[in-house]
DSSP file (Angstrom, degrees, kcal/mol; ACC not computed):
  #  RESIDUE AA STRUCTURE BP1 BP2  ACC     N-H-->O    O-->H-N    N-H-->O    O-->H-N    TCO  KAPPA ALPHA  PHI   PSI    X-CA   Y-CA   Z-CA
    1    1 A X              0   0    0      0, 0.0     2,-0.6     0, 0.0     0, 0.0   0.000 360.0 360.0 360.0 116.4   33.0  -15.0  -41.6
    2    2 A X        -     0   0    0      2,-0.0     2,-0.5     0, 0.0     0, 0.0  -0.791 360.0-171.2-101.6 145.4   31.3  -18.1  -41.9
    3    3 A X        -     0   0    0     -2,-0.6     5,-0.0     4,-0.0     0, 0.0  -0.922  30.4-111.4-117.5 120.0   33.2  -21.4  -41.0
    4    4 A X    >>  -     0   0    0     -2,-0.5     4,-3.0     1,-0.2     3,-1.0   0.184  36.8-116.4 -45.5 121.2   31.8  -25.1  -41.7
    5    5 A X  H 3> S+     0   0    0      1,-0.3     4,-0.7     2,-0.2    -1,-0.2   0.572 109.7  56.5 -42.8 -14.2   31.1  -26.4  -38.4
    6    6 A X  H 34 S+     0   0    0      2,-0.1     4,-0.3     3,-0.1    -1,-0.3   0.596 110.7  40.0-120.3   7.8   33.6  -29.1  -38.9
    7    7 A X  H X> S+     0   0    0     -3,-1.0     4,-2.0     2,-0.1     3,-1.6   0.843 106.9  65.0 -66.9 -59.9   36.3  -27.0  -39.5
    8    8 A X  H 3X S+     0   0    0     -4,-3.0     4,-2.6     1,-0.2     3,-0.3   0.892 108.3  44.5 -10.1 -73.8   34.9  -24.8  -36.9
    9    9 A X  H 3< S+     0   0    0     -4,-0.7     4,-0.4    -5,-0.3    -1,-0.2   0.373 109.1  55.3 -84.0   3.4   35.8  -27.8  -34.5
   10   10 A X  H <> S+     0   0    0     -3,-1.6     4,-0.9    -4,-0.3    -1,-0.3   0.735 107.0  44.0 -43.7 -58.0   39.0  -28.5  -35.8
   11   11 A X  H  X S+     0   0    0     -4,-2.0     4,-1.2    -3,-0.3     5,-0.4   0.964 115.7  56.3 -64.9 -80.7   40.6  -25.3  -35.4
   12   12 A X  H  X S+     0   0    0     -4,-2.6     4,-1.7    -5,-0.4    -2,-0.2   0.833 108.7  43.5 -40.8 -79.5   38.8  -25.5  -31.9
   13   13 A X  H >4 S+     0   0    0     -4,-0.4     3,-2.7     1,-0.2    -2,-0.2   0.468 116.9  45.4 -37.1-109.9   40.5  -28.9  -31.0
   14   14 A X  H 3< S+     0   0    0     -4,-0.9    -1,-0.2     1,-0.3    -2,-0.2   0.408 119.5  47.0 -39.1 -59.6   44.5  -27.6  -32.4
   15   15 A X  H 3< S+     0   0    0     -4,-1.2    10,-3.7    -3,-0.1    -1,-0.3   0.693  91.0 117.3 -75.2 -29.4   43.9  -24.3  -30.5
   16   16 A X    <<  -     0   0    0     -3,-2.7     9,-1.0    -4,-1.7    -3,-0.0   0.384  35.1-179.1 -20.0-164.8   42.5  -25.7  -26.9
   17   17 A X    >   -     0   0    0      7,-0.3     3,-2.6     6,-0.2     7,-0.6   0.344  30.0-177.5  98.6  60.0   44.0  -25.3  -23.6
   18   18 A X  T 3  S+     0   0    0      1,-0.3     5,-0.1     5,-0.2    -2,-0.0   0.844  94.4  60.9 -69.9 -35.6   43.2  -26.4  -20.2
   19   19 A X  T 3  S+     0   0    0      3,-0.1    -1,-0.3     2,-0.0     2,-0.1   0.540  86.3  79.2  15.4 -68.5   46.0  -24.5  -19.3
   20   20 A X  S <  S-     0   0    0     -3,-2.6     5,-0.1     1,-0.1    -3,-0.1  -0.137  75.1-134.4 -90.0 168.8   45.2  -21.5  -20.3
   21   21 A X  S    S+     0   0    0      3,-0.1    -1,-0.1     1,-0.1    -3,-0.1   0.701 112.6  44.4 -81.3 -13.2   42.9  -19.0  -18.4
   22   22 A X  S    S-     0   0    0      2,-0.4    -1,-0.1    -5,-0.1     3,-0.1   0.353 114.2-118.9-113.1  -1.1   41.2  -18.4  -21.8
   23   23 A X  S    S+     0   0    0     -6,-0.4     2,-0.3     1,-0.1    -6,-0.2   0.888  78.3  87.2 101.3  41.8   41.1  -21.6  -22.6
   24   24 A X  S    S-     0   0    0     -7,-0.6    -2,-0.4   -10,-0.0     2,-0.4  -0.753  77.9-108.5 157.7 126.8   43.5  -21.6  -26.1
   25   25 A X        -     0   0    0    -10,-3.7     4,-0.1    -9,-1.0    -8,-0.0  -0.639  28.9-168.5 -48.8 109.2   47.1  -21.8  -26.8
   26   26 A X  S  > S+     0   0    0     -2,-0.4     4,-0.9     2,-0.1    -1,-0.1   0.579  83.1  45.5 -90.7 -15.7   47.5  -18.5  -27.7
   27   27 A X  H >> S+     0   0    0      2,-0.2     4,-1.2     1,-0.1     3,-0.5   0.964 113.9  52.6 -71.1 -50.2   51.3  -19.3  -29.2
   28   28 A X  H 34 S+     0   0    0      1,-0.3     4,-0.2     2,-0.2    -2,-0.1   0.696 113.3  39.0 -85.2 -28.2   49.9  -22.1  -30.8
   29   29 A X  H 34 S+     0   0    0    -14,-0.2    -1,-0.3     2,-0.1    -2,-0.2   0.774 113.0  53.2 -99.0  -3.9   47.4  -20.2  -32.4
   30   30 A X  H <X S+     0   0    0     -4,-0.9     4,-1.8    -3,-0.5     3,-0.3   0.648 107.0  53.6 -73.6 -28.6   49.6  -17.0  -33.2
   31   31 A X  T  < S+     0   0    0     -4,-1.2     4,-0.4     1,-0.2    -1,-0.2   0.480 113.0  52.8-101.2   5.6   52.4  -19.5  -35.2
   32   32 A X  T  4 S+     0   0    0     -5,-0.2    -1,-0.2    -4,-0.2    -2,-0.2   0.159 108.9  45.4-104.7  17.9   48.8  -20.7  -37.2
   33   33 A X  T  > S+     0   0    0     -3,-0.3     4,-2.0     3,-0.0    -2,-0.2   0.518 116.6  43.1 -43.1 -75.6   47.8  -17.5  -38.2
   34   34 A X  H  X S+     0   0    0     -4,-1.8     4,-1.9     1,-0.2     5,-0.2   0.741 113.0  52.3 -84.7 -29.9   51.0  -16.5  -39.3
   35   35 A X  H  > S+     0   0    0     -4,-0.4     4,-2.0     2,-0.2    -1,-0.2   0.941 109.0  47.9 -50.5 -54.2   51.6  -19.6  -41.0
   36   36 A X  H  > S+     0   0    0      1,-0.2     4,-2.9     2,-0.2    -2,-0.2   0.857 105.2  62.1 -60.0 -27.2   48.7  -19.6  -42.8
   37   37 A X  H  X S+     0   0    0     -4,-2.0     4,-2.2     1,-0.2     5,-0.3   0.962 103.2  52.3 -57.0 -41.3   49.5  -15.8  -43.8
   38   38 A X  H  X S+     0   0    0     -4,-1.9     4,-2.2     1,-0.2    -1,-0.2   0.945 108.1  48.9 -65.8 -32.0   52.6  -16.9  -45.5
   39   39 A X  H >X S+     0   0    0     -4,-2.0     4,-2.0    -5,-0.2     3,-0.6   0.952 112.5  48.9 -41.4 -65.6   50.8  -19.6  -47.7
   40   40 A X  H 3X S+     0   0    0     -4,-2.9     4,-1.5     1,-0.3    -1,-0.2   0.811 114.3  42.9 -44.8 -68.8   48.4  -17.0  -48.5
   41   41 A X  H 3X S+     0   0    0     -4,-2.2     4,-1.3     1,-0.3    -1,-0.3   0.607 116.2  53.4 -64.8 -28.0   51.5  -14.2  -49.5
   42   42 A X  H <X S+     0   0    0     -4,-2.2     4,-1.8    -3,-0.6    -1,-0.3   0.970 110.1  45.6 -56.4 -73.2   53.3  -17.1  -51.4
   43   43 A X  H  X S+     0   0    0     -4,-2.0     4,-1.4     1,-0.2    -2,-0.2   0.633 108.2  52.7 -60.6 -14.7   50.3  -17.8  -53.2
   44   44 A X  H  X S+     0   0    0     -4,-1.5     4,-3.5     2,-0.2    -1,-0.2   0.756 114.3  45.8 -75.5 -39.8   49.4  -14.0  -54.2
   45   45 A X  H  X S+     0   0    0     -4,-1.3     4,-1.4     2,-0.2     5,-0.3   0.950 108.1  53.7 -66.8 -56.5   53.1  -13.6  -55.6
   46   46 A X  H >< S+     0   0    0     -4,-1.8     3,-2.6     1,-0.3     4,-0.3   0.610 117.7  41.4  -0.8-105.9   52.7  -17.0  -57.4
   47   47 A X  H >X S+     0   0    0     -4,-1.4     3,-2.9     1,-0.3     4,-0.9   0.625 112.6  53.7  13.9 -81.9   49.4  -15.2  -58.8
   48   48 A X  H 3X S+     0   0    0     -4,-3.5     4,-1.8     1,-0.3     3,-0.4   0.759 105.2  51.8 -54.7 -37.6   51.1  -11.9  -59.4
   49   49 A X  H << S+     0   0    0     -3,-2.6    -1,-0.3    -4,-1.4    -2,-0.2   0.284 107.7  49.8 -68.2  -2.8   53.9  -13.1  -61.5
   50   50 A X  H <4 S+     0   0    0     -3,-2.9    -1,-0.2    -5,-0.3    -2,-0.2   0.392 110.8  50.8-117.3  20.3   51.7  -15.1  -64.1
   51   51 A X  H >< S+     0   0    0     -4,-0.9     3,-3.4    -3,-0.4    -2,-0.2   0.740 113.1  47.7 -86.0 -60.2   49.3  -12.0  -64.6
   52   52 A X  T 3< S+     0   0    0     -4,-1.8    -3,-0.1     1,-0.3    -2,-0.1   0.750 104.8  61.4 -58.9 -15.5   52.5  -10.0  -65.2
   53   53 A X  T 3         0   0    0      1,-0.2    -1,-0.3    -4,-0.1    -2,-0.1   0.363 360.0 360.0 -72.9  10.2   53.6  -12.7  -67.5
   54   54 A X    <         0   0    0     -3,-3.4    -1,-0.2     0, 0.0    -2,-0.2   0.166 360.0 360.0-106.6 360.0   50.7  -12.1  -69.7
């Protein structure tokens, strides 16, 4: 997967952690994941209901 280097460092900044031992919010990056999954699954019914409307 490639990702633009300043998205790359976006997602790296939101996800950070000095915190962590791995260095990442692992909540923070689990509830942005999953957020983005709904978008996604929103936008695939969206999708799927105007093919079937054809």
């Amino acid at each position: 997967m490639e990702v633009p280097q300043d998205a790359y460092e976006a997602i790296e900044n939101e996800i950070a952690s000095d915190a962590s031992p791995v260095g990442i919010d692992a909540k923070k990056t689990h509830i942005m994941i999953l957020h983005q999954l709904r978008e996604i699954d929103e936008r695939l019914k969206r999708i799927e209901e105007q093919l079937e409307a054809k």
